[in-house]
N, C-alpha and C positions, 0 to 999 in steps of 0.2 A: 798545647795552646788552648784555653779557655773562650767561648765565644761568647761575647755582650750577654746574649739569652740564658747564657745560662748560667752563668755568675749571678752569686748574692752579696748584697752590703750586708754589712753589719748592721744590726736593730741598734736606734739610737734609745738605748733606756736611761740612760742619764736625762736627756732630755725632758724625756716624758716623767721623770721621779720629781725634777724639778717647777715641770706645769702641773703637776696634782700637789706639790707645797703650795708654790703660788694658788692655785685656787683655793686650799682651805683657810690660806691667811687672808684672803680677800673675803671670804664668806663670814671669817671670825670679825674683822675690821667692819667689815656692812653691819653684823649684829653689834658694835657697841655704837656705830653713827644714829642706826635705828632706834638703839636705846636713849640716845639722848636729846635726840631731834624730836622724839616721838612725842616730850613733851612739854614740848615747844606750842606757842600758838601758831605759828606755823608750820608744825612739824606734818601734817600730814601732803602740804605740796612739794616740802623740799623730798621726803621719800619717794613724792611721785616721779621728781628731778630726777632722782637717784637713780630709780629703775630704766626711766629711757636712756639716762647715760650708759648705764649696766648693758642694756639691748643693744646698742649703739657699736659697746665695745666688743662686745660677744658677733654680733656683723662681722667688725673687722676685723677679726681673728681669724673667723672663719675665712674670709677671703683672701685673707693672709697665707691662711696655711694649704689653702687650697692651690694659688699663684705657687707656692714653694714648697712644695710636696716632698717625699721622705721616698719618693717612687724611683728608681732604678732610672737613669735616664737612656731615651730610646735609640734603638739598634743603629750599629751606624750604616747596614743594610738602608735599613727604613728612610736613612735621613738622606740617600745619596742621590744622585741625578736619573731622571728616567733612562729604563733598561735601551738600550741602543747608544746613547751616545756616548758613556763611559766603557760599557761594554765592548764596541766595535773599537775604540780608542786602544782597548788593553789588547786585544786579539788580532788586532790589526800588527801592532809591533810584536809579538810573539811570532806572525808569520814572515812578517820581513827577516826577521832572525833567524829563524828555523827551517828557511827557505821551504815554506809552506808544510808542515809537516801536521799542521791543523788539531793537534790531540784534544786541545780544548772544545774543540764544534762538535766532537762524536758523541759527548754524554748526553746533547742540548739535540738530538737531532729527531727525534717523534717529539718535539715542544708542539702544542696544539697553536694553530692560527699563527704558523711560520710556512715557508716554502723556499726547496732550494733550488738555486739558479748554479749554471755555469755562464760565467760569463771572461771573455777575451779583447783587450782593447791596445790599443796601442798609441804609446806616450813619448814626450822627448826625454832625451838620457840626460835629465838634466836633475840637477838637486830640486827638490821640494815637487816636482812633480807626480810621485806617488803619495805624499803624502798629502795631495790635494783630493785625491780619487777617495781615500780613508777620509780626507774630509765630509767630502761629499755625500759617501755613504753613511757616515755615524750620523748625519741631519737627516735619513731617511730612515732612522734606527735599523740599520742591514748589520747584521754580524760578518765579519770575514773568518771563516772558517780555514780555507788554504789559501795560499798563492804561490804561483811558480812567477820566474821572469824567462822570457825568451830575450839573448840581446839580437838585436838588425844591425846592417853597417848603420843604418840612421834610426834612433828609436828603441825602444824595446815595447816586447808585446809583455802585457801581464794575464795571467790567465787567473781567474780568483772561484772559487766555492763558497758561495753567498748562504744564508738565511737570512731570509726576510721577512718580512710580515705578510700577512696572506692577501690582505686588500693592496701592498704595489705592484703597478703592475710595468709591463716591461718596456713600455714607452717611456713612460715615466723615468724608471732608472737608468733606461740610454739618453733621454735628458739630461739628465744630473750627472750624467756622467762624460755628454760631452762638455757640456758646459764648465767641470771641472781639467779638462785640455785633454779627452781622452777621444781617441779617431777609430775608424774602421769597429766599431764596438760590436762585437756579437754575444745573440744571450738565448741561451734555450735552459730548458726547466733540466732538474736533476733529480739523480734520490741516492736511498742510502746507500748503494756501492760505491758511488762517487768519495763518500768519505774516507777513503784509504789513500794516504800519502802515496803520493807517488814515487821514492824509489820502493816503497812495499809492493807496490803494485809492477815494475817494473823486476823486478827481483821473481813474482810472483811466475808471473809472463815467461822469463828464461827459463825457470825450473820445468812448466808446461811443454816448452818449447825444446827444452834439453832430454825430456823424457819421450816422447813422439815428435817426429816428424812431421806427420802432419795438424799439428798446431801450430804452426810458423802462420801463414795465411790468417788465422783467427786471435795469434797473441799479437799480430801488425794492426789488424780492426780495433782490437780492445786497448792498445796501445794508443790510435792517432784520433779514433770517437768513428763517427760514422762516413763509411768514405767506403770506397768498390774498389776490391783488390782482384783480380787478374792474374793467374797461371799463364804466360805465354810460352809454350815451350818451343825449341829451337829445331822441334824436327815435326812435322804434323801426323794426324794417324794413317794420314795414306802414305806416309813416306818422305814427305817433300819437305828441305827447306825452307824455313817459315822467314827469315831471316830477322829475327827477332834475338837483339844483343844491348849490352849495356854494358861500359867499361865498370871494372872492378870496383869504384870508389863511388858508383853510381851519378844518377843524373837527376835535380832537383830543379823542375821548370813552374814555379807558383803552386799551382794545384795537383799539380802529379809528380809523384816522382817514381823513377824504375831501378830499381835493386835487380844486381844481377841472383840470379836463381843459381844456389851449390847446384841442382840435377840436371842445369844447362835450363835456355829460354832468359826470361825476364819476369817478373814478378812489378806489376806497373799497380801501384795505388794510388787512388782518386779521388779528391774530395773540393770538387765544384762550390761549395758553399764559402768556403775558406783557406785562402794560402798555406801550405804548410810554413814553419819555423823551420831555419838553420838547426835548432836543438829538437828540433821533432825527428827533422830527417838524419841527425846522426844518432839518436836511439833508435829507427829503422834498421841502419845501417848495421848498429852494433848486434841487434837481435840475428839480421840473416847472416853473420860471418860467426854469430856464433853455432847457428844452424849447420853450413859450412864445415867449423871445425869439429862435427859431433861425427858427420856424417850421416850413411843413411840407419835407421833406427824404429823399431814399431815394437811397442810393450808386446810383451812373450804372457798373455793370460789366457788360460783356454777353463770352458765351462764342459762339460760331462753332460748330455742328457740321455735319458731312454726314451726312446718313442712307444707307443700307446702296443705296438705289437712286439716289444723287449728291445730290438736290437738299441744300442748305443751310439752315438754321435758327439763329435766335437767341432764346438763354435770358439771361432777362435780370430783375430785381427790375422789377414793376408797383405804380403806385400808383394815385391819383381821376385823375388826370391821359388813364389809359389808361380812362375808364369806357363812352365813346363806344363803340371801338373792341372793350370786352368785349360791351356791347351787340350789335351791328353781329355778333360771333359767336356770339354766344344763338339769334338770327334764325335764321343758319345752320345751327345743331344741329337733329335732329329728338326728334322729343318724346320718343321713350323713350331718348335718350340724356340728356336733361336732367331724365328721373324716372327715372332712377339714379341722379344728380349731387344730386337735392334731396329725393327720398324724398317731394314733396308737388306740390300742384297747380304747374301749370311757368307757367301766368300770373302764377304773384308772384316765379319766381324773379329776374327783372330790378330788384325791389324790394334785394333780398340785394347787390348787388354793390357800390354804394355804400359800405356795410359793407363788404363782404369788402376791399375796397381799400384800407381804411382801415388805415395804418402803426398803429395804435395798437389795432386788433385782433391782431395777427399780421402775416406776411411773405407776400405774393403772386410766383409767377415768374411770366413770360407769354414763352410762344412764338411768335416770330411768321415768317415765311418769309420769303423776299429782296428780296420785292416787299411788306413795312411790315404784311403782313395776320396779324391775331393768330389763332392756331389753337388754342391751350391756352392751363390756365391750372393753376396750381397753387397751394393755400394752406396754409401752415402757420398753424394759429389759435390761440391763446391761449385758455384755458379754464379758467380759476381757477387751480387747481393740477395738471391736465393740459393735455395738446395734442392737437390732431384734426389731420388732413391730410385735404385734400379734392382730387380731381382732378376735371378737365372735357377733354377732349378731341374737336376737332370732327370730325365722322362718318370725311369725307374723308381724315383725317388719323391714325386708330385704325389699331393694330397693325404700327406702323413702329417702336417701343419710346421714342414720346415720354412715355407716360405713366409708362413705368420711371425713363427720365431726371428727369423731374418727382420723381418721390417718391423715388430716392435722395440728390438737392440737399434736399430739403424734410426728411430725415433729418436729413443731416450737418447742418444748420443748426438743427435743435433739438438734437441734440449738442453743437453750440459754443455754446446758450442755457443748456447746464446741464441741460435734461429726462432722468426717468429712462424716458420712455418717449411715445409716438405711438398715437394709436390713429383708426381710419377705421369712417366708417358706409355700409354701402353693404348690398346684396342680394345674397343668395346665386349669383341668375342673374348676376351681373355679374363673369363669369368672368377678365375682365382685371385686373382692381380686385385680385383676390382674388391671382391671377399676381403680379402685382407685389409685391405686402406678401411672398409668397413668396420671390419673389428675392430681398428684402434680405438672405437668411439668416441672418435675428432669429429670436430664440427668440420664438412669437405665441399668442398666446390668444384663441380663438375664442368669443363670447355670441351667443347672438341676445334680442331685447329687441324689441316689442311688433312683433314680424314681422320686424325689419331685422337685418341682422348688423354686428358690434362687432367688428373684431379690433386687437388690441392688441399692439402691437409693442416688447418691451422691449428699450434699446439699449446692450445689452452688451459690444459689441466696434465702436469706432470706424474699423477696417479695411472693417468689412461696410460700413458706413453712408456710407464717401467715393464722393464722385460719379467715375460715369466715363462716358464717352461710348460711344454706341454705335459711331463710327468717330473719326477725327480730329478735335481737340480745337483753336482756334485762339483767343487772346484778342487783342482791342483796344480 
């Protein structure tokens, strides 16, 4: 397919063979008028006649041919309606089609002096009433990039992927959009990850989720937007029934809802700003029954290092499987290294690890040495909507820089979870603890809080936070 710009006409030379006849026969016919006027007693005013006629016509030639030019006529780009309202018109019906699948918005999405929105509003399930909201938006030039429909017993929610222009702003477009019959409208800013259709991203999320265990917790957040998910388990660390349950097909009350947990407990997500959807809560649903039918599961990767005085170590993800064995190095710790690790009586910390192990709290490393015996441990925890890092290192085994290796793996990997940030409980004396949060060379915020210290590690720069080894680095 040839486009306007770039096709040629044909040169009209016939044309032009025709106007350079014509002018010599007019040049020939002037010199015999000349010749005979000339002498005339009046011949020298009738030639003067003659030349303003001549002027006169050579004018209108000119404006003639200038009005009707030989020039390629212009793009039909160029000739079409300002960018927004045909545009949002075409993209608008491509999403209702394609039940948002947006492919058109991704090429257009670093366009300078646009900005994208998420925004959710809720309509009657009537005819023409989405197509009033696309009205609405193409008189604000807003491209619709995606849209989903959620349907309610009354209503449906539409959930849409805007670009807009950078001066609207968002009062503005919840005007325009109630106005066009849309209610409960909510609109926060977006950016480019937002542009992946949602069953890619859904598809995305199970494979995460089919591969480790503990990403169920993080592919429910990435799944429903920002909202505080909760580990309730059903037996607590001292022992006690917690009585925390949820029947099978779960429980959807406005803003929360509770999935039962495959490991036992409840799994209760929360998002106060906004109702969940019927279709929200049964992708929920379908993500933890597919957790459920996996079972339990932690990718099998181990790294090889040497430490600075030869011996060899392996770092490697722990689950319940290793609890014996974390046990068996409790033993071997002595007590003020394990009330530094627990800030309380060190008789219950063997109760904790159970928990701690547990893929559906967070991600454990365990180091262990060449001959199978575990020496450390490291936990990245899940905590509503922060995260904690916890180390443990055994006596024998302190200040060879396993504890660093530990916590800069246990960074990067709440980095690749999406966290804006780490924070560790420990004591002021526990000057190694305190070393390392250093190293990371994060920007840290130091609290203390009912005697313990808090520091909190914000993870701004994903160069600081990648793991490296203290000597050679070997995988198998």
């Amino acid at each position: 397919m040839t486009s306007a710009k770039s096709a040629r006409r044909p040169h009209h030379w016939r044309r032009d063979l025709i106007e350079l006849a014509a002018l010599f026969t007019a040049v020939a016919v002037a010199d015999a008028i000349a010749n005979l006027i000339g002498h005339q007693p009046d011949g020298p005013y009738l030639l003067m006649a003659s030349a303003v006629a001549l002027v006169a016509t050579a004018a209108f030639h000119t404006w003639w041919a200038r009005r009707h030019s030989h020039a390629p006529p212009p793009d039909e780009a160029d000739a079409a309606s300002p960018v927004g309202a045909g545009t949002t018109a075409g993209t608008a019906t491509t999403a209702v089609g394609a039940e948002g699948t947006g492919e058109g918005g991704v090429a257009g999405a670093g366009e300078a002096g646009t900005t994208l929105w998420r925004m959710r509003t809720t309509v009657l399930d009537a005819p023409g009433s989405l197509a009033a909201l696309c009205t609405a938006l193409a008189g604000l030039r807003v491209d619709i990039l995606t849209l989903q429909t959620h349907p309610l017993a009354e209503g449906t929610v539409d959930e849409f992927l805007l670009r807009a222009p950078a001066t609207l702003q968002a009062q503005e477009l919840s005007r325009k959009i109630a106005a066009a019959g849309g209610a409960s409208t909510w609109i926060e800013r977006a950016d480019a990850h937002d542009l992946v259709d949602t069953p890619t991203r859904v598809l995305s999320l199970a494979t995460r989720t089919a591969l480790d265990a503990a990403e169920l917790p993080l592919a429910l957040r990435q799944l429903l937007g920002r909202c505080t998910i909760h580990s309730l388990p059903a037996v607590s660390v001292t022992g006690r029934a917690t009585g925390q349950s949820a029947p099978v097909e779960g429980v959807l009350e406005e803003t929360v809802m509770r999935l039962r947990d495959p490991s036992g407990g409840v799994i209760s997500v929360e998002r106060p700003y906004l109702p969940f959807t019927p279709t929200e809560f049964a992708r929920a649903r379908a993500l933890v029954e597919l957790d459920a039918r996996l079972g339990p599961r932690v990718p099998r990767s181990e790294d090889v290092l040497t430490l600075p005085e030869g011996n060899e170590i392996t770092v490697r993800r722990a689950d319940r499987g290793d609890l014996a064995a974390a046990r068996a190095m409790h033993d071997r710790c002595s007590q003020d290294t394990l009330g530094l690790r627990y800030h309380g009586p060190v008789a219950d910390a063997d109760r904790y690890l159970d928990h701690l192990l547990s893929p559906r709290f967070g991600r454990t490393l365990a180091v262990q040495t060449a001959s199978g015996r575990l020496v450390a441990l490291g936990h990245l925890l899940w905590d509503g909507d922060e995260t904690e890092v916890a180390l443990l290192v055994e006596d024998d085994w302190q200040r060879r820089g396993i504890g660093s290796e530990l916590l800069r793996r246990l960074v990067a990997l709440a980095e690749e979870a999406g966290c804006d940030s780490v924070y560790a409980v420990t004591q002021s004396r526990n000057t190694g603890m305190v070393a390392a949060m250093r190293a990371l060379e994060l920007p840290l915020d130091y609290q203390i809080e009912e005697g313990t210290l808090v520091i909190t590690a914000r993870l701004a720069s994903e160069e600081a936070a990648r793991p490296s080894a203290p000597t050679e680095r070997a995988r198998r």
